[in-house]
C-alpha positions, 0 to 999 in steps of 0.5 A: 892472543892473550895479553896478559902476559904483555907487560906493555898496555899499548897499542900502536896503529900505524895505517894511513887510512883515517876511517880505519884508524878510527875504527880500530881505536874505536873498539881497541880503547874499549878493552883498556889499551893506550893507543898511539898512532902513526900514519907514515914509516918515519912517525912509525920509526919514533913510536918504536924508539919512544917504548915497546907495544903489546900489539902493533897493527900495521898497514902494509902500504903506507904513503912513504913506502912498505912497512917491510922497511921496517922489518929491513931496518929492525925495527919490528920484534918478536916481543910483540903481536903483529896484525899486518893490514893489507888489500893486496899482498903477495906470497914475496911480500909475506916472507919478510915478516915470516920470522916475526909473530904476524897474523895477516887480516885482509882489507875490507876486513871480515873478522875484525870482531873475532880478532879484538876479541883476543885483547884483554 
């Protein structure tokens, strides 16, 4: 992933589990990147309308539903990357993101060095 082509310098977390949050912000806010969070699909929906992400990643199950709403409501675009977060997920699930440009990481995340490595 290069983002180089991105005119957005933001990046949104939308996961409501703090430790990984912080993780992620952690090593995101190394490489340059504003960072703006949210932790349910209603504070997700006001990040969305307030401007447009280079890279979004996203919990698949958040405490008021399944980010696929998001994708029901249209609020998810191709215009940027998609890094779908989830311990569980099945193949049903995963096709209401097919059409969008997702790259699915499986929690305990593995790679999530290799992944960051593609933020530039």
């Amino acid at each position: 992933m290069n983002l180089s082509k991105n005119l957005s310098k933001v990046i949104f977390i939308i996961e409501d589990e703090p430790a990984i949050t912080r993780v992620l912000k952690r090593k995101i806010s190394k490489k340059g990147f504003s960072i703006k969070t949210a932790t349910s699909l209603k504070d997700a929906r006001k990040l969305f309308l307030d401007e447009v992400p280079s890279v979004v990643f996203l919990d698949y199950v958040l405490t008021d539903g399944r980010s696929s709403d998001l994708v029901t409501y249209g609020i998810l675009s191709t215009e940027y990357e998609i890094f779908l977060m989830s311990a569980f997920m099945d193949d049903l699930e995963k096709k209401d993101f097919e059409h969008l440009n997702v790259t699915f990481l499986k929690k305990p995340f593995e790679s999530l060095d290799e992944v960051l490595s593609g933020l530039d």
